[in-house]
C-alpha positions in Angstrom: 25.6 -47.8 -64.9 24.0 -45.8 -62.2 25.3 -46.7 -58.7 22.4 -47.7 -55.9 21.2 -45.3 -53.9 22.7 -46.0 -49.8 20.1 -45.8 -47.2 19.7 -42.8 -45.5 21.2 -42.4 -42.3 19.2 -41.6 -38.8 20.0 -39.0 -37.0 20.6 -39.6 -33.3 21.7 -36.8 -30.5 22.4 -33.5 -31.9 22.5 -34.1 -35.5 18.7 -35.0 -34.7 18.4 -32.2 -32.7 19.4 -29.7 -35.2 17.5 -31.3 -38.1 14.2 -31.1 -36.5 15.6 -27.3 -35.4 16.2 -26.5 -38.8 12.7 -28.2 -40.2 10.5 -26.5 -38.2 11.8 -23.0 -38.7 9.4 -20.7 -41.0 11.4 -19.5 -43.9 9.7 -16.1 -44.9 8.9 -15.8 -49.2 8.1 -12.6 -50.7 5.2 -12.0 -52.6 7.0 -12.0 -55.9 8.4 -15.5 -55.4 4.8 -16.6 -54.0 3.6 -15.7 -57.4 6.1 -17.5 -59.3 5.4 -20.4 -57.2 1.6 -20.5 -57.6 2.3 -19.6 -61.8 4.7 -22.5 -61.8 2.5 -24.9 -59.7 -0.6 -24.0 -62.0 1.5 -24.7 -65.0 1.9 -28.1 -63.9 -0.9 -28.8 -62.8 -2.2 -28.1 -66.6 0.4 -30.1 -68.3 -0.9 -33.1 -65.8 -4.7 -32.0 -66.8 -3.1 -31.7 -70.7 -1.8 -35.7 -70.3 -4.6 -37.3 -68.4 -6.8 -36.1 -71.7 -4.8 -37.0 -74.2 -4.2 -40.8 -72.5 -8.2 -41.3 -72.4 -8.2 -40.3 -75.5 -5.8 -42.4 -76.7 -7.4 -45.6 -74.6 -10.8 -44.3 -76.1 -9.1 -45.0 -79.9 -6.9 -47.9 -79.1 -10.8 -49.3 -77.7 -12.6 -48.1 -80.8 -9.7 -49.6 -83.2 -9.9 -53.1 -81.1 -13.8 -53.8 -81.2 -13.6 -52.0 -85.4 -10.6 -55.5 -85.6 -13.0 -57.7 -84.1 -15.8 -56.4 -86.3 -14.1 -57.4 -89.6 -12.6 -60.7 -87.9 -16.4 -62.0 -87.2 -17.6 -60.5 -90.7 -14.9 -62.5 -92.3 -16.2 -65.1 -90.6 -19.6 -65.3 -91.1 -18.4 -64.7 -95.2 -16.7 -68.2 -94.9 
């Protein structure tokens, strides 16, 4: 079994200081890796486009099979 996650700490004096040193600094990324960012980020953002799709669709049918079930349940009864 997993163990639980602790809190995380705050950061008080110079542990703060450096932290918020360290976050604000600008780290320079070449072109190259820019790319491969922007390729992997578009990738991602198809596989998310790719799911949404395929979960209305599959609503869409789960809906159409539900009302085609209520269909034959009131035709059955009507036959009775």
């Amino acid at each position: 079994m997993a163990r639980p996650i602790k809190e995380t700490p705050i950061l008080y004096g110079e542990d703060a200081r450096r932290f918020l040193e360290r976050m604000n600094e600008h780290r320079r990324v070449s072109p190259e890796e820019r790319a491969r960012i922007n390729a992997n980020y578009e990738m991602c953002m198809e596989w998310m486009r790719r799911g949404e799709e395929r979960q209305k669709k599959l609503q869409e049918q789960r809906q159409k099979e539900k009302e085609e079930q209520q269909q034959e349940q009131k035709d059955e009864g009507e036959q009775q």
